[in-house]
VEXDREN-2710 file (C-alpha; in Angstrom, 1 decimal):
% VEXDREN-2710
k/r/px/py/pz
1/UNK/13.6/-44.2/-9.1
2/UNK/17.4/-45.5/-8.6
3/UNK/19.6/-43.2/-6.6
4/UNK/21.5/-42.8/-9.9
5/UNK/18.7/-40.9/-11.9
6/UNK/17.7/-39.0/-8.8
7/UNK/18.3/-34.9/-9.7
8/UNK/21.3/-33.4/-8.1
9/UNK/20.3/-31.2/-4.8
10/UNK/22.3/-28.7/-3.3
11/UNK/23.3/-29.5/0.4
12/UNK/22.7/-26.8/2.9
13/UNK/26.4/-26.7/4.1
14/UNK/27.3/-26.3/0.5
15/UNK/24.6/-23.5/0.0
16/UNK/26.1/-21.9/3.2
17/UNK/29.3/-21.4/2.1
18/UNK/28.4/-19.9/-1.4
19/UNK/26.5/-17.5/0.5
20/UNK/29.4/-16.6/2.6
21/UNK/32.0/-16.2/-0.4
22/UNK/29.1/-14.0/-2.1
23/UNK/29.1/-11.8/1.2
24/UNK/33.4/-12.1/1.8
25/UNK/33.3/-10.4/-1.6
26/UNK/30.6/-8.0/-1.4
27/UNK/32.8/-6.8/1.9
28/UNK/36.1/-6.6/0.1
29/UNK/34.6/-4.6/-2.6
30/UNK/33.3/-2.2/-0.2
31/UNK/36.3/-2.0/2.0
32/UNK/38.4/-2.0/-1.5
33/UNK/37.1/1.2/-2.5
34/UNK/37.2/2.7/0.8
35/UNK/40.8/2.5/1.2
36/UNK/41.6/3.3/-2.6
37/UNK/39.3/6.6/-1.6
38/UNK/40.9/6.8/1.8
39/UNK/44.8/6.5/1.2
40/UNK/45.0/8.1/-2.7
41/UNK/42.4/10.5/-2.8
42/UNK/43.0/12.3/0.7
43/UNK/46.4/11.3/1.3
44/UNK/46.2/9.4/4.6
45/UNK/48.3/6.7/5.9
46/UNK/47.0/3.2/5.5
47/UNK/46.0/1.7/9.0
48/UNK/44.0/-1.6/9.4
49/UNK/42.6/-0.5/12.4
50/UNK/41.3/2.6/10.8
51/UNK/39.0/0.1/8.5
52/UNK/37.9/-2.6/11.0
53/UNK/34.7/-0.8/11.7
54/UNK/33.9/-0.3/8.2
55/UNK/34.4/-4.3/7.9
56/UNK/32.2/-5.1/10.6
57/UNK/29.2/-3.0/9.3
58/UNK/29.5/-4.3/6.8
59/UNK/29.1/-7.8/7.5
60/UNK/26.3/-7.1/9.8
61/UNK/24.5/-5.4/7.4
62/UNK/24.5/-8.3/5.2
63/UNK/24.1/-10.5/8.2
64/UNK/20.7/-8.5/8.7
65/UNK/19.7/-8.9/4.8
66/UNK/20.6/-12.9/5.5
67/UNK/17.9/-12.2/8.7
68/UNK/15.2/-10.9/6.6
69/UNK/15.6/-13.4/3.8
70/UNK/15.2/-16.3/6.1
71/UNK/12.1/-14.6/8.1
72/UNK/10.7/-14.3/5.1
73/UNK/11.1/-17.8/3.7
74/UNK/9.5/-19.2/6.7
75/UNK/6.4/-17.4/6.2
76/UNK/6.5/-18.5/2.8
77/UNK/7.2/-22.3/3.6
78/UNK/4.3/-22.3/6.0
79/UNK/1.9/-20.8/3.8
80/UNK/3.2/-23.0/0.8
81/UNK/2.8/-26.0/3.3
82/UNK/-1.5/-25.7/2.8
83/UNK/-1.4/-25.3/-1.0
84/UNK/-1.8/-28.5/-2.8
85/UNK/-2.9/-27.1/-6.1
86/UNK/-1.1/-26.5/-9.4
87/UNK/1.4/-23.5/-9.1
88/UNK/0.7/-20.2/-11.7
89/UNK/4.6/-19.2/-11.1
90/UNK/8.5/-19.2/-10.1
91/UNK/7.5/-17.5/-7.0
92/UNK/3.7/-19.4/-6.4
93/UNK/5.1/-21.9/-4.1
94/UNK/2.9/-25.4/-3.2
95/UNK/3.7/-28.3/-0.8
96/UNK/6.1/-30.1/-3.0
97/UNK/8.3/-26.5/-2.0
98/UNK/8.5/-27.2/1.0
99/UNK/11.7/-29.0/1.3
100/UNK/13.8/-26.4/-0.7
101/UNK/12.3/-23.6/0.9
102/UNK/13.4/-24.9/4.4
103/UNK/16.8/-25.6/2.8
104/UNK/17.1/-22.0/1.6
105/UNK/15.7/-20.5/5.6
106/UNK/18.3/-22.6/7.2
107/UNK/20.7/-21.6/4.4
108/UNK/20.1/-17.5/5.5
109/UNK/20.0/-18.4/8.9
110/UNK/23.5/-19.8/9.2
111/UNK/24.9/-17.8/6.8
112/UNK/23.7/-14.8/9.3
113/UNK/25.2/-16.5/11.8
114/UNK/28.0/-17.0/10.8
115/UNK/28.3/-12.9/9.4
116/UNK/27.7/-12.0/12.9
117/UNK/30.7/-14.1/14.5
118/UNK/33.2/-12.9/11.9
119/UNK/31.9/-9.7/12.4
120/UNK/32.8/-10.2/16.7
121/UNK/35.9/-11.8/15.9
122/UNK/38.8/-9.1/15.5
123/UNK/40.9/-11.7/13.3
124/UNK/38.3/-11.9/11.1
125/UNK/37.8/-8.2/10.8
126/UNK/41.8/-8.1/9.7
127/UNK/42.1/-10.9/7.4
128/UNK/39.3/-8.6/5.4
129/UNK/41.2/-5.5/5.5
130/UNK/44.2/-7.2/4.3
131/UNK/42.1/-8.9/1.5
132/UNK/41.0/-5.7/0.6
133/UNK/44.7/-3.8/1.1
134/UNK/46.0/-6.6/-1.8
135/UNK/42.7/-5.6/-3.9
136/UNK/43.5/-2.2/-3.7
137/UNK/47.3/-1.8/-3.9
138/UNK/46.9/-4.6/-7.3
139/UNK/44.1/-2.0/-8.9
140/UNK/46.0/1.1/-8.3
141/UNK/49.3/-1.0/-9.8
142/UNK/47.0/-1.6/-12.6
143/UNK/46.0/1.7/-13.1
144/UNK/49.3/3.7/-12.9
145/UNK/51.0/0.6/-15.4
146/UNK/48.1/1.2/-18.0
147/UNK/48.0/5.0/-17.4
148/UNK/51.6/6.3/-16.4
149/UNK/53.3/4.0/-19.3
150/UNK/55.2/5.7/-21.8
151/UNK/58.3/5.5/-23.9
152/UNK/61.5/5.5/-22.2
153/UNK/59.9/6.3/-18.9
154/UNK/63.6/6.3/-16.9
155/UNK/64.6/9.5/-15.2
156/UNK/67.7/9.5/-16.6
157/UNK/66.5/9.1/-20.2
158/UNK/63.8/11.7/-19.9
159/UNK/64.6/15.2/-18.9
160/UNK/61.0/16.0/-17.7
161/UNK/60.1/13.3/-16.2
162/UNK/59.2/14.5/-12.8
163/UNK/57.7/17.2/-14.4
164/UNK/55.6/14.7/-16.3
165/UNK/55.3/12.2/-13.2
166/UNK/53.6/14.7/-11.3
167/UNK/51.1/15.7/-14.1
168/UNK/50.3/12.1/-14.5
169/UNK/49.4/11.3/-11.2
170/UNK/47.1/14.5/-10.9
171/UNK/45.4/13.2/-13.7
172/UNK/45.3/9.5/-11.8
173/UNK/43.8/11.4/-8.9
174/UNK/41.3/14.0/-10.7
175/UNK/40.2/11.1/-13.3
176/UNK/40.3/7.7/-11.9
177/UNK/39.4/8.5/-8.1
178/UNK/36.5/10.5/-8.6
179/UNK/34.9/7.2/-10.6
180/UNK/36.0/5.2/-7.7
181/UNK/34.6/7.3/-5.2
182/UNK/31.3/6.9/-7.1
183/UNK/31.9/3.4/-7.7
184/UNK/31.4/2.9/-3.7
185/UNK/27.9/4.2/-3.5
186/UNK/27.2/2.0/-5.4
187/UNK/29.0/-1.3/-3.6
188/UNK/25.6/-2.3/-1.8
189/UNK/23.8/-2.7/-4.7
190/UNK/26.5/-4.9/-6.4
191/UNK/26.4/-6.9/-3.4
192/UNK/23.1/-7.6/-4.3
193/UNK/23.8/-8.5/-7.5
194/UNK/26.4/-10.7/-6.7
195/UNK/24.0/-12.7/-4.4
196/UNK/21.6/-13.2/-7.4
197/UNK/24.1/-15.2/-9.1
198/UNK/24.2/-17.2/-5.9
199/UNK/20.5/-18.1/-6.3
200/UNK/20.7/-19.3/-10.0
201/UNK/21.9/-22.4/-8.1
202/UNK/18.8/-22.2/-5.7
203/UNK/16.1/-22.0/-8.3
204/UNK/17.5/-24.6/-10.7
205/UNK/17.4/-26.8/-7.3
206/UNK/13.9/-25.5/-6.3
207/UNK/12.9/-26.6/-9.6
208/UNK/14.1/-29.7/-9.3
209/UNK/12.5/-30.3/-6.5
210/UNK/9.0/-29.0/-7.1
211/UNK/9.6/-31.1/-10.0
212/UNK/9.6/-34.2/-7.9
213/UNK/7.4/-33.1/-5.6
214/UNK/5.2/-32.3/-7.5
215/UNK/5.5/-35.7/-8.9
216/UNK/5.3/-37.7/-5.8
217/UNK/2.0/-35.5/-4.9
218/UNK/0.1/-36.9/-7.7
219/UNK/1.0/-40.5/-6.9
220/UNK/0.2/-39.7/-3.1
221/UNK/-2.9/-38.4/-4.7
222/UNK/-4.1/-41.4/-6.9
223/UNK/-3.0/-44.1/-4.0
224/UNK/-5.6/-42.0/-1.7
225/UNK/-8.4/-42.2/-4.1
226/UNK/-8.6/-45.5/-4.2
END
């Protein structure tokens, strides 16, 4: 087959650093809603440093997910490595998925690695706060411009308008928060679901390569028979 019709594979380093956007994300969402929760809903003062141990379990709690997926890949690529029959499904791996299984164990293995040094490195740790600070302060901007907008909204033009200010924001706080509050339970699971549309890009390549392997295991078979 020329090099031209071969089917485009994903390179581990390129894998890598989906996996790590997928997880910078996932943090900022977390951390996000924290401070929204944090600095509108009680009150309090933003301070980075009040966040940095939020941002560094978080990323080793992902770094510890990244753990377990690539554990469990390699018991799945060694098992797959014996299997030289026809597979019954996505997830029935054979020896011609081999190759993108060990791509996708390296692939959690650095991108734990790598969670675990941004997670020790205190730069790191503020460079996601302040992500998550901008998130934050552009929601709530959001939020008060869609909710607090109203005709003539100047203090000199509208005789109540303090009255009405203060109303508005009680209703920001009583309305709005609560749902975010709630909404950060829930961050670990969208975390996960973030990380499935990472691995669209790994089974369309796993497919592609059990394709050819599966390919080149037939010929490999025929040349032995004769």
């Amino acid at each position: 087959m020329a090099d031209g019709d071969k089917p485009a594979r994903l390179k581990v380093r390129d894998m890598v650093a989906d996996g790590l956007y997928v997880a910078a994300a996932a943090t900022r969402l977390d951390l996000k809603n924290r401070i929204l929760v944090d600095t509108i809903a009680r009150g309090e003062d933003f301070d980075v440093e009040h966040f940095i141990d939020d941002a560094r379990d978080s990323l080793l709690t992902l770094a510890i997910e990244a753990e377990g997926d690539a554990k469990r890949l390699e018991r799945q690529r060694k098992k797959a490595a014996h299997r030289f029959s026809e597979s019954f499904g996505t997830h029935d791996y054979r020896r011609g998925d081999v190759r993108n299984l060990k791509k996708r164990e390296k692939q959690s293995v650095q991108v734990a690695a790598e969670l675990r040094r941004r997670a020790d490195d205190p730069d790191e740790l503020r460079k996601l706060v302040e992500d998550a600070r901008e998130a934050a302060w552009g929601e709530v901007a959001r939020n008060i411009d869609s909710s607090l907008r109203i005709e003539a909204a100047r203090p000199d033009l509208e005789p109540d308008y303090a009255k009405l200010r203060d109303a508005r924001m009680q209703a920001l706080r009583l309305v709005d928060l609560p749902r975010l509050s709630a909404h950060r339970k829930k961050s670990k699971d969208a975390a996960r679901q973030a990380a499935k549309q990472n691995a669209k890009a790994e089974k369309k390549a796993a497919k592609q390569d059990k394709r050819t392997g599966t390919r080149a295991g037939s010929s490999g078979t025929a040349a032995d028979s004769r």
